[in-house]
HTML snippet that shows the backbone in 3Dmol.js (N, CA, C, O; Angstrom):
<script src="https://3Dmol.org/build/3Dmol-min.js"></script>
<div id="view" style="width:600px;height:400px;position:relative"></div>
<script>
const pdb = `
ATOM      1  N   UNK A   1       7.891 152.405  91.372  1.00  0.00           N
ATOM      2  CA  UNK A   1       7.514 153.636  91.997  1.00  0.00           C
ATOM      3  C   UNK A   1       8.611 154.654  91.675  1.00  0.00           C
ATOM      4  O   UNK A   1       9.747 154.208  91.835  1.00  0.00           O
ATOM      5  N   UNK A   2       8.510 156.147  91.183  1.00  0.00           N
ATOM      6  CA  UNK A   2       8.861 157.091  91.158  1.00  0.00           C
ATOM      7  C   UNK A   2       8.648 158.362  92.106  1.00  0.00           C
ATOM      8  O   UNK A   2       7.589 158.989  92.131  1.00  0.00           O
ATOM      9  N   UNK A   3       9.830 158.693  92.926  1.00  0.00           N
ATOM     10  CA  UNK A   3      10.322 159.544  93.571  1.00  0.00           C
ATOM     11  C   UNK A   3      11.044 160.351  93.389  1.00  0.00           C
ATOM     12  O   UNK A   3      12.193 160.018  93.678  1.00  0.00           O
ATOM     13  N   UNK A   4      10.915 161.530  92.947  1.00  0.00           N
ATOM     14  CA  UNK A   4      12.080 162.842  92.657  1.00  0.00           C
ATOM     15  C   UNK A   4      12.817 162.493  91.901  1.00  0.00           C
ATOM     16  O   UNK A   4      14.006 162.675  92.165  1.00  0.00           O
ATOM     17  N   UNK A   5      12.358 161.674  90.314  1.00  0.00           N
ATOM     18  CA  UNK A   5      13.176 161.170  89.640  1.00  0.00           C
ATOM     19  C   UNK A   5      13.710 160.009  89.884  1.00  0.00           C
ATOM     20  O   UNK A   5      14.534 159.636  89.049  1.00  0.00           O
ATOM     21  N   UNK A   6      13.461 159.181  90.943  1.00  0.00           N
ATOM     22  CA  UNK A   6      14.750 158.022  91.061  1.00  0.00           C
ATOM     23  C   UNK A   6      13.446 157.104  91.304  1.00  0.00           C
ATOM     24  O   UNK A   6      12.356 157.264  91.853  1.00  0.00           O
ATOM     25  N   UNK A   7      14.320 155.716  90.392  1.00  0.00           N
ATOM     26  CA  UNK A   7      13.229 154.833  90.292  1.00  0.00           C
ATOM     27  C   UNK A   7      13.463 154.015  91.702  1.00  0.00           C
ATOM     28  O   UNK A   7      14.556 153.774  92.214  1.00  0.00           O
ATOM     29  N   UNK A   8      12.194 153.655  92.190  1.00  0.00           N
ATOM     30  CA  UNK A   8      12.321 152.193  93.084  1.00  0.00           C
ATOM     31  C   UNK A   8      11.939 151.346  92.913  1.00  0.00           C
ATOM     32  O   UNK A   8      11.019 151.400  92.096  1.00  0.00           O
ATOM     33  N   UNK A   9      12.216 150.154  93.385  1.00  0.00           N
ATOM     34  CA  UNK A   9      11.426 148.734  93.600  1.00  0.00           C
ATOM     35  C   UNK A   9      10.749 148.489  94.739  1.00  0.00           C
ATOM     36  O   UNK A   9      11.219 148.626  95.868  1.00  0.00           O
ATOM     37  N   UNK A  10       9.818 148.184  94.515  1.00  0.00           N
ATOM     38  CA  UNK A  10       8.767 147.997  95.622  1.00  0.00           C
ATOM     39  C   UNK A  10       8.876 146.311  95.553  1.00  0.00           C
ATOM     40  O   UNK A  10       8.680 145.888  96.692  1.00  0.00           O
ATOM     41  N   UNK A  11       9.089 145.350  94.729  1.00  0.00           N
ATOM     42  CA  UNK A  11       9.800 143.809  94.694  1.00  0.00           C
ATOM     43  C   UNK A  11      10.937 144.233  95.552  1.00  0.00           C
ATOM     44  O   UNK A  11      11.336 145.392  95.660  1.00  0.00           O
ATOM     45  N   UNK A  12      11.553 142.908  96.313  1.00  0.00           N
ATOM     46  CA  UNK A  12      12.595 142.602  97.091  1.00  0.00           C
ATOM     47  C   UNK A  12      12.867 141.248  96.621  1.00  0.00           C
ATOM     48  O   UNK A  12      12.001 140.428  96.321  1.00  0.00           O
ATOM     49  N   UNK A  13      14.407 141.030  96.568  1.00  0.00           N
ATOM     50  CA  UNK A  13      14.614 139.713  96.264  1.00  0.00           C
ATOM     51  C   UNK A  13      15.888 139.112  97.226  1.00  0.00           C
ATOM     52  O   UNK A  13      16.656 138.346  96.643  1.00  0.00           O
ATOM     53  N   UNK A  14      16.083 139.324  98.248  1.00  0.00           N
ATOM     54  CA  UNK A  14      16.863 138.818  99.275  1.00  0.00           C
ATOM     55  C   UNK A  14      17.535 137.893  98.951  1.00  0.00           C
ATOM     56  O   UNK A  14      16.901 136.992  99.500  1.00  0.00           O
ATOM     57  N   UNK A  15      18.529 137.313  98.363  1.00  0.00           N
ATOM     58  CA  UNK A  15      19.063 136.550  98.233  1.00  0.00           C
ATOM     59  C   UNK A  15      20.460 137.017  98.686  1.00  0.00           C
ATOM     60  O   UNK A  15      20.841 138.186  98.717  1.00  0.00           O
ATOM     61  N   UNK A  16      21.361 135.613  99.130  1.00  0.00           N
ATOM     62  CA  UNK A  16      22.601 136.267 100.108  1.00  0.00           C
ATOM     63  C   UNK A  16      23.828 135.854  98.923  1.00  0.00           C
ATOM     64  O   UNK A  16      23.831 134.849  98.213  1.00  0.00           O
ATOM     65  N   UNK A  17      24.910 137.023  98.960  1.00  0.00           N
ATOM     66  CA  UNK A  17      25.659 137.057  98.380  1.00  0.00           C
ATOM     67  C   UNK A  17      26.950 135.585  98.186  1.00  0.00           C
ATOM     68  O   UNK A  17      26.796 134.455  98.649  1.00  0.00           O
ATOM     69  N   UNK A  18      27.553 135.837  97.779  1.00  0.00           N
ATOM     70  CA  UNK A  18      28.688 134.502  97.561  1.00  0.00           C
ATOM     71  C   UNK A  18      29.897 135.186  97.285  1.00  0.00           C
ATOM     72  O   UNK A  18      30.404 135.354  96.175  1.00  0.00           O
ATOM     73  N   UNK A  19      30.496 135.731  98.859  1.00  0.00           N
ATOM     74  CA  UNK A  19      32.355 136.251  98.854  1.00  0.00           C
ATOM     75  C   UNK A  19      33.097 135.308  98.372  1.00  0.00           C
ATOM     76  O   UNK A  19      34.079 135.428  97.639  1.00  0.00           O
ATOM     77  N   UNK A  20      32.546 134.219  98.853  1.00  0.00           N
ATOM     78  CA  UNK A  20      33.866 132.921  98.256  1.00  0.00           C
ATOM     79  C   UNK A  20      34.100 133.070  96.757  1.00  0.00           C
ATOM     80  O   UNK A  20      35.079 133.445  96.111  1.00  0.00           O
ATOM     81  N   UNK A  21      32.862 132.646  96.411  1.00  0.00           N
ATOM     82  CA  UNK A  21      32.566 132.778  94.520  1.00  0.00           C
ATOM     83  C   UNK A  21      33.646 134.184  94.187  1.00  0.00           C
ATOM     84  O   UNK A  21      34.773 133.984  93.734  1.00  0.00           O
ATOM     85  N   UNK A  22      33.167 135.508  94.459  1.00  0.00           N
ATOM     86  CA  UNK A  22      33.350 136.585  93.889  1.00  0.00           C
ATOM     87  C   UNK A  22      34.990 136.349  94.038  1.00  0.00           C
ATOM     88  O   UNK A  22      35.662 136.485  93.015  1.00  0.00           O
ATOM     89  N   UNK A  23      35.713 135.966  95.402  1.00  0.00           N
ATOM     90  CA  UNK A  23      36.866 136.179  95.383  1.00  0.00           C
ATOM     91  C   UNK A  23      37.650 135.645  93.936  1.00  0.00           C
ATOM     92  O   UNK A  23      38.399 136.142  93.095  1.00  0.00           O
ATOM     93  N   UNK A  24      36.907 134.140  94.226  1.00  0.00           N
ATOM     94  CA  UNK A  24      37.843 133.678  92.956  1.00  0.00           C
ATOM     95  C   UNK A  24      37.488 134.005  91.327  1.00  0.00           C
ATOM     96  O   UNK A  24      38.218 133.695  90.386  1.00  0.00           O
ATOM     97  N   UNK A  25      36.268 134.665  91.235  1.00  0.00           N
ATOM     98  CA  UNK A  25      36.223 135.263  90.207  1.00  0.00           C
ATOM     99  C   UNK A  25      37.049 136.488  89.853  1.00  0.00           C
ATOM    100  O   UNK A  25      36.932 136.850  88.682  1.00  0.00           O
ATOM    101  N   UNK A  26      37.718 137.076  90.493  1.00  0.00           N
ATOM    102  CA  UNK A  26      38.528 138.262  90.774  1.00  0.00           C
ATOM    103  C   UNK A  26      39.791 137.243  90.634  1.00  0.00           C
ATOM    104  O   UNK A  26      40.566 137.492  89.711  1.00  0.00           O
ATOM    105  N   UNK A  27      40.043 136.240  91.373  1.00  0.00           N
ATOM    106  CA  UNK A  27      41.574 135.711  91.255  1.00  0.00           C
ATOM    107  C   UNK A  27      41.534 135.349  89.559  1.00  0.00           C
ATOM    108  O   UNK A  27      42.310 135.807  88.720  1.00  0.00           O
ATOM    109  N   UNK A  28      40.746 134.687  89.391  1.00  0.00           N
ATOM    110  CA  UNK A  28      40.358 134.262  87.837  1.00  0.00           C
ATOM    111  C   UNK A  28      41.006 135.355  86.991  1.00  0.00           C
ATOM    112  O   UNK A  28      42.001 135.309  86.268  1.00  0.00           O
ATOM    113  N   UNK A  29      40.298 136.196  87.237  1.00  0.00           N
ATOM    114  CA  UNK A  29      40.306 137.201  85.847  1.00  0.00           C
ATOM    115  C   UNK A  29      41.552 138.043  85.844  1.00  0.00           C
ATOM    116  O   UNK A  29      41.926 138.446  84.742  1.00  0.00           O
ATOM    117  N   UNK A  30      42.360 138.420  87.068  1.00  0.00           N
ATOM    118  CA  UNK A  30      42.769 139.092  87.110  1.00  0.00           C
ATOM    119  C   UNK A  30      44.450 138.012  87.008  1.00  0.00           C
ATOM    120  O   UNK A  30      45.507 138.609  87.213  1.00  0.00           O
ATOM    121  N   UNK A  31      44.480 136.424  86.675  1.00  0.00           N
ATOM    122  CA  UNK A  31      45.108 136.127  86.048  1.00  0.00           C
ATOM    123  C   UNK A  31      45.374 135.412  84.952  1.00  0.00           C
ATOM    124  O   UNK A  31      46.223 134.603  84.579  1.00  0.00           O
ATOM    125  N   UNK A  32      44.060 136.126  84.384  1.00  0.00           N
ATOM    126  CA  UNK A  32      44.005 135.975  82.962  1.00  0.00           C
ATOM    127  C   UNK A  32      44.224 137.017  82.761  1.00  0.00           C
ATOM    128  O   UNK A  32      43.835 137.033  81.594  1.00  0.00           O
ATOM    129  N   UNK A  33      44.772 138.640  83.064  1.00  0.00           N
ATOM    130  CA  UNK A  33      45.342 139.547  82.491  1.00  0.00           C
ATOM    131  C   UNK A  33      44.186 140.889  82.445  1.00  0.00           C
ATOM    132  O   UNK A  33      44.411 141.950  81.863  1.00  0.00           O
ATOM    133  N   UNK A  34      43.110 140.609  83.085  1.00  0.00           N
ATOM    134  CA  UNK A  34      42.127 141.511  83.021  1.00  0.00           C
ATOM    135  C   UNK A  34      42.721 142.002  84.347  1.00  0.00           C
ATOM    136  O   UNK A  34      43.027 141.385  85.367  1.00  0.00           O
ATOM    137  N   UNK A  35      42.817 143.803  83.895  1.00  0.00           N
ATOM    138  CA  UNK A  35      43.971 144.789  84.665  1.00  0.00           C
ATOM    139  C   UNK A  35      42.571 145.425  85.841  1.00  0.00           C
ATOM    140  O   UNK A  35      42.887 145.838  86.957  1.00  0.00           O
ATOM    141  N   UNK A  36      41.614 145.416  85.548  1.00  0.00           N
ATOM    142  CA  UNK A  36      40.560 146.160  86.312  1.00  0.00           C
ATOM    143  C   UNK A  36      39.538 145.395  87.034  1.00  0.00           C
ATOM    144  O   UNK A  36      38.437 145.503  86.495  1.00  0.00           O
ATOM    145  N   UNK A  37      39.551 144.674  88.060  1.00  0.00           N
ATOM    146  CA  UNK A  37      38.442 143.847  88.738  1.00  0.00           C
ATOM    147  C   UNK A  37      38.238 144.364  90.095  1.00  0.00           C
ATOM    148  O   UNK A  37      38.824 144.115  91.148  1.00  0.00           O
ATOM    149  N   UNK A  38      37.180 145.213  89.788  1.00  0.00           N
ATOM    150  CA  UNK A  38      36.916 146.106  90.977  1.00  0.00           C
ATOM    151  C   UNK A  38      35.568 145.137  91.761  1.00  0.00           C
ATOM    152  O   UNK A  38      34.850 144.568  90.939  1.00  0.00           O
ATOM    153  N   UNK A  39      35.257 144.960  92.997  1.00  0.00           N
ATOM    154  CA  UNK A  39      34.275 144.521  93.933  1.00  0.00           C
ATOM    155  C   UNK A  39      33.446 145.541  94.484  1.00  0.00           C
ATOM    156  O   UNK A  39      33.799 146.587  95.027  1.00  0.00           O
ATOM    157  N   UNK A  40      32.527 145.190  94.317  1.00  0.00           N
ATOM    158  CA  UNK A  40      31.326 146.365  95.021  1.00  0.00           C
ATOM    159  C   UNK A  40      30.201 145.361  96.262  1.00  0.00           C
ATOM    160  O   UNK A  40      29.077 144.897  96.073  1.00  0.00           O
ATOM    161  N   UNK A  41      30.722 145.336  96.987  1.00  0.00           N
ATOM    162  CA  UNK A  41      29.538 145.065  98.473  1.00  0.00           C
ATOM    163  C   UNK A  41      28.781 145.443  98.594  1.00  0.00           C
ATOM    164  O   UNK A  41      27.886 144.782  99.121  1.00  0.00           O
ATOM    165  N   UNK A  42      28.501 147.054  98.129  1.00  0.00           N
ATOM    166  CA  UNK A  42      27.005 148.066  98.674  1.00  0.00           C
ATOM    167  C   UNK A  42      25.937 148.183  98.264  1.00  0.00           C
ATOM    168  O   UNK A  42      24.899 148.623  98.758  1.00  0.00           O
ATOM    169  N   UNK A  43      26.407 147.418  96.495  1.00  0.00           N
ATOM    170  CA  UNK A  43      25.646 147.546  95.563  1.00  0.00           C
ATOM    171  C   UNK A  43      24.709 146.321  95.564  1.00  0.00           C
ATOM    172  O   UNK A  43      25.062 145.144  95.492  1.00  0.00           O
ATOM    173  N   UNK A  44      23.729 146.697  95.637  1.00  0.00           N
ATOM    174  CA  UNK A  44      22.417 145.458  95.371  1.00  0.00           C
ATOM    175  C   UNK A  44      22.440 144.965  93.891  1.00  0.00           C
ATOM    176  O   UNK A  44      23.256 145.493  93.135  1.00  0.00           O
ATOM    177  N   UNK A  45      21.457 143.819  93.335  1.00  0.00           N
ATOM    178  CA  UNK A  45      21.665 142.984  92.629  1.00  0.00           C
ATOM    179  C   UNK A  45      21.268 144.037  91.348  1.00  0.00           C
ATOM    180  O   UNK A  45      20.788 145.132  91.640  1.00  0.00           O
ATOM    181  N   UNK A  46      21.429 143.766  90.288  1.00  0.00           N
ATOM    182  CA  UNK A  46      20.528 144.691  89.339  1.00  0.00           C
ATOM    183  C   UNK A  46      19.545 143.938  88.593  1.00  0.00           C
ATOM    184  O   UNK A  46      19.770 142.828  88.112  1.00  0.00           O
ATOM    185  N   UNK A  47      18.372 144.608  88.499  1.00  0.00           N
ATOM    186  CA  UNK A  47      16.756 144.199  88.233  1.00  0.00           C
ATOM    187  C   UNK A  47      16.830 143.202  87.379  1.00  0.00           C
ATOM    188  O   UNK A  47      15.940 142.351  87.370  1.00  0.00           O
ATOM    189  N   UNK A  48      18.301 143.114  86.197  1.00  0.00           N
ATOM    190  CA  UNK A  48      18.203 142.347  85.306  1.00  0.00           C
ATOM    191  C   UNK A  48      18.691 141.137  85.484  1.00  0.00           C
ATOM    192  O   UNK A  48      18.711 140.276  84.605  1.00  0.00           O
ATOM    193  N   UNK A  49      19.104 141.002  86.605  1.00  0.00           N
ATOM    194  CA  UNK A  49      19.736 139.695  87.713  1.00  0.00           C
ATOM    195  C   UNK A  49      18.332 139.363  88.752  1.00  0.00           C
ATOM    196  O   UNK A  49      17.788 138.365  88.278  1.00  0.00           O
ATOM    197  N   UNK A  50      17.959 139.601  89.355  1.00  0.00           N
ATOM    198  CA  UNK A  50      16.857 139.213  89.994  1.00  0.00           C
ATOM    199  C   UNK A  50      15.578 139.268  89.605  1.00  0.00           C
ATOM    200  O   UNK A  50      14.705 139.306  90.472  1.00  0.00           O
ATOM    201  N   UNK A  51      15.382 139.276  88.809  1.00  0.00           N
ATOM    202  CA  UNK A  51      13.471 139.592  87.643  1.00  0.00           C
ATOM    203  C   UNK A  51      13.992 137.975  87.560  1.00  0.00           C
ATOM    204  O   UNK A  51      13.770 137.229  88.514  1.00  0.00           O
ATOM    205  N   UNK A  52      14.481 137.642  86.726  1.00  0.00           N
ATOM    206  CA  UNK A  52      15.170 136.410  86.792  1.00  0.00           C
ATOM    207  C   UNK A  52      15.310 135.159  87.531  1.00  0.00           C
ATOM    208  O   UNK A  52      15.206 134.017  87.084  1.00  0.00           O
ATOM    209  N   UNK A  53      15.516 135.467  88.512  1.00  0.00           N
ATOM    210  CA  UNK A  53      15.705 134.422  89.436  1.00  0.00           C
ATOM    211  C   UNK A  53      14.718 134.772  90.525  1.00  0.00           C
ATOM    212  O   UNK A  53      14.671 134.030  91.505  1.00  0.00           O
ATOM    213  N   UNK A  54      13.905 135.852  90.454  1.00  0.00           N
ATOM    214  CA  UNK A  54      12.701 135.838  90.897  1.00  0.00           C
ATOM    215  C   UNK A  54      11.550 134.557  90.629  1.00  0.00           C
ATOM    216  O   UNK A  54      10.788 133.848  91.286  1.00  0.00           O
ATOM    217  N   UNK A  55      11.814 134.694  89.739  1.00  0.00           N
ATOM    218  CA  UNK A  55      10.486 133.955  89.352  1.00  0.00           C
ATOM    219  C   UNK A  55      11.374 132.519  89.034  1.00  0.00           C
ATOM    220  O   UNK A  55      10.615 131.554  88.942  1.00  0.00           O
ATOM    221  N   UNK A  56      12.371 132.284  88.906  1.00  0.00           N
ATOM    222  CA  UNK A  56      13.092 130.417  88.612  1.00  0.00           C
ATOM    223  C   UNK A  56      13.273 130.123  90.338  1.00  0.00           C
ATOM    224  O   UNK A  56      13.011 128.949  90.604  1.00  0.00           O
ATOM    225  N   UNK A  57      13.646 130.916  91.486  1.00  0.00           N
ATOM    226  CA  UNK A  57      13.908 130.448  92.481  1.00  0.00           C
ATOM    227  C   UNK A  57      13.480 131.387  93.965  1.00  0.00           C
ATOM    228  O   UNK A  57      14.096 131.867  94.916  1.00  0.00           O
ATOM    229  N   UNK A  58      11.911 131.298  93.455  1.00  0.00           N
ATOM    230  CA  UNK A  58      11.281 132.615  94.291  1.00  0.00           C
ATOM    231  C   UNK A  58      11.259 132.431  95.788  1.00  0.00           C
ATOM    232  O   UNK A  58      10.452 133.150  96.379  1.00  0.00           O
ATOM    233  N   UNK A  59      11.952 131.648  96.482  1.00  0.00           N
ATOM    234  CA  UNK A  59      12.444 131.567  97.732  1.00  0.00           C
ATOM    235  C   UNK A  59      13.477 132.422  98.499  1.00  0.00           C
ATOM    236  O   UNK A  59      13.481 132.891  99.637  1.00  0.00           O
ATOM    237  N   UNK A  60      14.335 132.456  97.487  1.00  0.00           N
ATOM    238  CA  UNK A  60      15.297 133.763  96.823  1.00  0.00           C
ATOM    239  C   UNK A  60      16.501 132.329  97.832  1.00  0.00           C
ATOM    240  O   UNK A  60      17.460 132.712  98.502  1.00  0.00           O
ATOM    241  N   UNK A  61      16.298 131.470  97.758  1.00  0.00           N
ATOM    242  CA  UNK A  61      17.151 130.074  98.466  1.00  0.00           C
ATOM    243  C   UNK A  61      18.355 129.538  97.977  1.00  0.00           C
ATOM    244  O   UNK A  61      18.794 128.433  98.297  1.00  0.00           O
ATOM    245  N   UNK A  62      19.170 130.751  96.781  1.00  0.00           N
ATOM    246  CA  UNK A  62      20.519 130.582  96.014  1.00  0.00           C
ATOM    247  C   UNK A  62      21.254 131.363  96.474  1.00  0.00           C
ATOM    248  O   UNK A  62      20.689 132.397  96.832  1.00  0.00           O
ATOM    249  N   UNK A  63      22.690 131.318  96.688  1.00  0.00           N
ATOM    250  CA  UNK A  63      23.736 132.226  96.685  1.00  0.00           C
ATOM    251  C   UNK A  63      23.894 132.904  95.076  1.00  0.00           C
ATOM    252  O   UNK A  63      24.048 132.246  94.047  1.00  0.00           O
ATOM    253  N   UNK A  64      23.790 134.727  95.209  1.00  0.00           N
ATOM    254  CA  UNK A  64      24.206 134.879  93.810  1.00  0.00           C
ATOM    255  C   UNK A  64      25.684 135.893  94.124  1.00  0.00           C
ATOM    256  O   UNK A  64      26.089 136.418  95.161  1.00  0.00           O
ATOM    257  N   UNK A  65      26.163 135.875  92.894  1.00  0.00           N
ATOM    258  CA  UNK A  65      27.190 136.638  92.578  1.00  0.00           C
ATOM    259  C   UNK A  65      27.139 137.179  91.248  1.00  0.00           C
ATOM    260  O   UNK A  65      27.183 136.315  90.372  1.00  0.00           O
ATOM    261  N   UNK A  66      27.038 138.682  90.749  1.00  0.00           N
ATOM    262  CA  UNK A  66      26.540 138.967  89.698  1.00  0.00           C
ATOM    263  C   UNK A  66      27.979 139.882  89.033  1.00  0.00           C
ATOM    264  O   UNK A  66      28.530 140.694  89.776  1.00  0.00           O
ATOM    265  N   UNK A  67      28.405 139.704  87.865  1.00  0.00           N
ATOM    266  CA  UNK A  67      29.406 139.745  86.844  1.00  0.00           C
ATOM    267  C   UNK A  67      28.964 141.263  86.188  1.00  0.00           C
ATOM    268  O   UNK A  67      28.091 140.919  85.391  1.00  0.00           O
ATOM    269  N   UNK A  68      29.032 142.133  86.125  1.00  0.00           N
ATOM    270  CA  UNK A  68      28.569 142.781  85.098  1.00  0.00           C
ATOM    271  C   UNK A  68      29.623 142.978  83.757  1.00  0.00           C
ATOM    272  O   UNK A  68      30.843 142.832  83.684  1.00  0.00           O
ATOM    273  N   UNK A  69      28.834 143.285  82.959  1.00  0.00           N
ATOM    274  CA  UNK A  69      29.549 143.004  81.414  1.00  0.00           C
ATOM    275  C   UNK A  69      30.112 144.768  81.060  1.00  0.00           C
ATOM    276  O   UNK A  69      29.641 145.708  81.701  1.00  0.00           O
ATOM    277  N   UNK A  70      30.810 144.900  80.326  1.00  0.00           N
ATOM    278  CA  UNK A  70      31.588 145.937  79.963  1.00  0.00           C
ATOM    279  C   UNK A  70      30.694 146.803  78.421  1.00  0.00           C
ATOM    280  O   UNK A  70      30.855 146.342  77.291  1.00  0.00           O
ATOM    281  N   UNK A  71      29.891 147.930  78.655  1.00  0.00           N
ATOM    282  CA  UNK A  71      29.023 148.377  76.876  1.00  0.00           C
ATOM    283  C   UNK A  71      30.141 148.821  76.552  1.00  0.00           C
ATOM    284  O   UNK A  71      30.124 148.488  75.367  1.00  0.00           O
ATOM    285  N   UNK A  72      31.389 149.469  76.737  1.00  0.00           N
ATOM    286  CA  UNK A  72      32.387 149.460  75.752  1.00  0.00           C
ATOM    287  C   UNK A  72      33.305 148.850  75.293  1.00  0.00           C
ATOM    288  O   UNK A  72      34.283 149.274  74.677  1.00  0.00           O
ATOM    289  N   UNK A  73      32.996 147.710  75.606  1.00  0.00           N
ATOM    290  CA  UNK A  73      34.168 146.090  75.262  1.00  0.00           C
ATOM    291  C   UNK A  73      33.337 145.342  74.084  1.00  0.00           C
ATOM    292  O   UNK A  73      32.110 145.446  74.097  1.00  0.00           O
ATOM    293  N   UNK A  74      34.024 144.539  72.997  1.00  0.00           N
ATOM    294  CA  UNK A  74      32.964 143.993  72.272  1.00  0.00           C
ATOM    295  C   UNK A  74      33.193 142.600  72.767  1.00  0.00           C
ATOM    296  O   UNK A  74      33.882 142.208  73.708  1.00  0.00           O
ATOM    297  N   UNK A  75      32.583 142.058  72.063  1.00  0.00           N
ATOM    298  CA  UNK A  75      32.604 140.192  72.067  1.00  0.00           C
ATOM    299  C   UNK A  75      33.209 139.608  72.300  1.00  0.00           C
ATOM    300  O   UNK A  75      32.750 138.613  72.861  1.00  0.00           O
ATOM    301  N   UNK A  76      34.471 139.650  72.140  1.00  0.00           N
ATOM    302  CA  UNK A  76      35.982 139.214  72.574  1.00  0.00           C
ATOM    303  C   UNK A  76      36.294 139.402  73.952  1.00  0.00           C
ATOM    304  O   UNK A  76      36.750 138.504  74.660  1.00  0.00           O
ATOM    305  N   UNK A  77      36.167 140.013  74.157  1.00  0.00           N
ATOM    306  CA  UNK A  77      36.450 140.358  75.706  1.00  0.00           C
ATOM    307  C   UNK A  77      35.797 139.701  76.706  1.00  0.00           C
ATOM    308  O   UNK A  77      36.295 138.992  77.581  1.00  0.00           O
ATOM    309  N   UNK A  78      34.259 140.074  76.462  1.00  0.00           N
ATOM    310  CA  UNK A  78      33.654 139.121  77.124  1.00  0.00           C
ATOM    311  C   UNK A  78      33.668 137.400  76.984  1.00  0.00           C
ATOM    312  O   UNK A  78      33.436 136.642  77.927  1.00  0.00           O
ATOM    313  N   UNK A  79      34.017 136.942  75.489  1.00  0.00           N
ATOM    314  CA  UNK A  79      34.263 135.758  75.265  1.00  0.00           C
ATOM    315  C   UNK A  79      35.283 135.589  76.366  1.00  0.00           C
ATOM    316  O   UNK A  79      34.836 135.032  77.368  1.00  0.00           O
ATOM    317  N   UNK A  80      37.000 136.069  76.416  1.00  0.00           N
ATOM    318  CA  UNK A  80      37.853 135.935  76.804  1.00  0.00           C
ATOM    319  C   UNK A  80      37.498 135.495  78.321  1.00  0.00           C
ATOM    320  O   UNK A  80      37.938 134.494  78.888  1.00  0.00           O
ATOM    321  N   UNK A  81      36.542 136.530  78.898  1.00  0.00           N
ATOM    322  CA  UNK A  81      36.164 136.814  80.590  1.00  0.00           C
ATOM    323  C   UNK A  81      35.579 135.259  80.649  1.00  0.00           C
ATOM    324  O   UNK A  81      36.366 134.508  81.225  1.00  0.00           O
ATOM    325  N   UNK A  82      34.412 134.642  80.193  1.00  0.00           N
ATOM    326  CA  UNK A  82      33.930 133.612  79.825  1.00  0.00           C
ATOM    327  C   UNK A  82      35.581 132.359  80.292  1.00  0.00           C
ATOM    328  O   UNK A  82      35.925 131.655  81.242  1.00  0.00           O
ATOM    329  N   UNK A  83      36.063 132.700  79.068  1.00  0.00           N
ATOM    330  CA  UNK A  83      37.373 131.706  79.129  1.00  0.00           C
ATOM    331  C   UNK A  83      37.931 131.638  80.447  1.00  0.00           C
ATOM    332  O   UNK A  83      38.292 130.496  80.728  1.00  0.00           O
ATOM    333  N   UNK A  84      38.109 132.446  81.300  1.00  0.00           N
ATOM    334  CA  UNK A  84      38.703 132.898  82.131  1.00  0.00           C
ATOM    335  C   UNK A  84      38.203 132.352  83.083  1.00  0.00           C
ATOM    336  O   UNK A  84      39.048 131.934  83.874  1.00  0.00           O
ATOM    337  N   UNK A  85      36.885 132.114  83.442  1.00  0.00           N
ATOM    338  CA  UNK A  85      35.922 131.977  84.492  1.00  0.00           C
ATOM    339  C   UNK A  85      35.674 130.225  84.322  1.00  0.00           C
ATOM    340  O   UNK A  85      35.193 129.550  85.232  1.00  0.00           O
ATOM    341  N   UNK A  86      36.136 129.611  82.872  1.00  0.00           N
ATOM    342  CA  UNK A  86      35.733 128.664  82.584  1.00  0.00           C
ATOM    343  C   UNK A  86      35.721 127.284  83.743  1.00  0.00           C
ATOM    344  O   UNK A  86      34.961 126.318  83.808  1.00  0.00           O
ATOM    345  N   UNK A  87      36.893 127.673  84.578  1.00  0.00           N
ATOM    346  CA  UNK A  87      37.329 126.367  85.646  1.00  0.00           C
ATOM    347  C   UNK A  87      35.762 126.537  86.746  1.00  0.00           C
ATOM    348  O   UNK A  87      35.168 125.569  87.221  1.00  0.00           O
ATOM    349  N   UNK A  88      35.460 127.643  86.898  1.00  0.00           N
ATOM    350  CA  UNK A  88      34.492 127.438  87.877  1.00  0.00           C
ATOM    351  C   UNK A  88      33.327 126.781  87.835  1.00  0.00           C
ATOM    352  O   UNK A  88      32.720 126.538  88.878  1.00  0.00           O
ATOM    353  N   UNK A  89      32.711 126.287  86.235  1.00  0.00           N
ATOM    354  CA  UNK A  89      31.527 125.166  85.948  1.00  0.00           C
ATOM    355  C   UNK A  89      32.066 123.766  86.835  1.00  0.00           C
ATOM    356  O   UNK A  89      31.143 122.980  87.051  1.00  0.00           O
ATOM    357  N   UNK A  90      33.491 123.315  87.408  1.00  0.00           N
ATOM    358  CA  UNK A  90      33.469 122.125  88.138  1.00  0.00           C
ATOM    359  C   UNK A  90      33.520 122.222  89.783  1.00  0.00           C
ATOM    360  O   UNK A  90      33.393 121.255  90.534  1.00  0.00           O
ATOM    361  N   UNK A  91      33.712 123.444  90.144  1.00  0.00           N
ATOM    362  CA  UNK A  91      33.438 124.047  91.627  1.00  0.00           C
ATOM    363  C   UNK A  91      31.904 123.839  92.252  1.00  0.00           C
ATOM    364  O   UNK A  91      30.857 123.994  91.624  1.00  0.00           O
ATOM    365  N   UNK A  92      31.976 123.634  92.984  1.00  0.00           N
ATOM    366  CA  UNK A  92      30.459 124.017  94.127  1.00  0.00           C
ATOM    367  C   UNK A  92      31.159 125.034  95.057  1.00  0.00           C
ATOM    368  O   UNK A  92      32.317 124.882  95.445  1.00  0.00           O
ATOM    369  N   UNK A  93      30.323 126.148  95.408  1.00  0.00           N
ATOM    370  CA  UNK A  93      30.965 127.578  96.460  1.00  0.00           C
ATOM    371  C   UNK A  93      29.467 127.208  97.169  1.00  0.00           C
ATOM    372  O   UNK A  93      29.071 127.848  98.144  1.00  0.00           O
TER     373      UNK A  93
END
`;
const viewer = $3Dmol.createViewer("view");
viewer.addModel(pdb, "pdb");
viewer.setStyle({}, {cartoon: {color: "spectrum"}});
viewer.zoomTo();
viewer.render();
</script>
């Protein structure tokens, strides 16, 4: 739906956030040397995160925590962020 220019969603995907996760993704990165790891609370999921897990876990019955990627960083960086984050595949949050 379109309103005065600004798009909405008329889908809802309720799913509850994961502070624990995010913290240590922030401890992660930010000692691996990544100088900028800013947290946003206010901000809802983006469409390209929940279209997604809409339809794999339509209960919306997961904790998410969503990463966004950098369009002026290339491959490396994000590889690096990847590296960085790598310890958390043996965690449960």
């Amino acid at each position: 739906m379109i309103i005065k220019g600004i798009c909405t969603y008329v889908l809802k995907y309720p799913a509850a956030g994961a502070p624990q996760l995010a913290k240590r993704v922030k401890e992660l990165l930010t000692a691996s040397g990544f100088s900028r790891v800013n947290e946003d609370r206010k901000r809802g999921l983006d469409h390209g995160a929940w279209v997604p897990l809409m339809l794999m876990y339509p209960e919306a019955d997961i904790l998410v925590c969503q990463l966004s990627v950098s369009s002026n960083r290339g491959g490396t960086y994000h590889y690096n962020m990847g590296k960085a984050l790598a310890l958390l595949r043996m965690k449960v949050f």
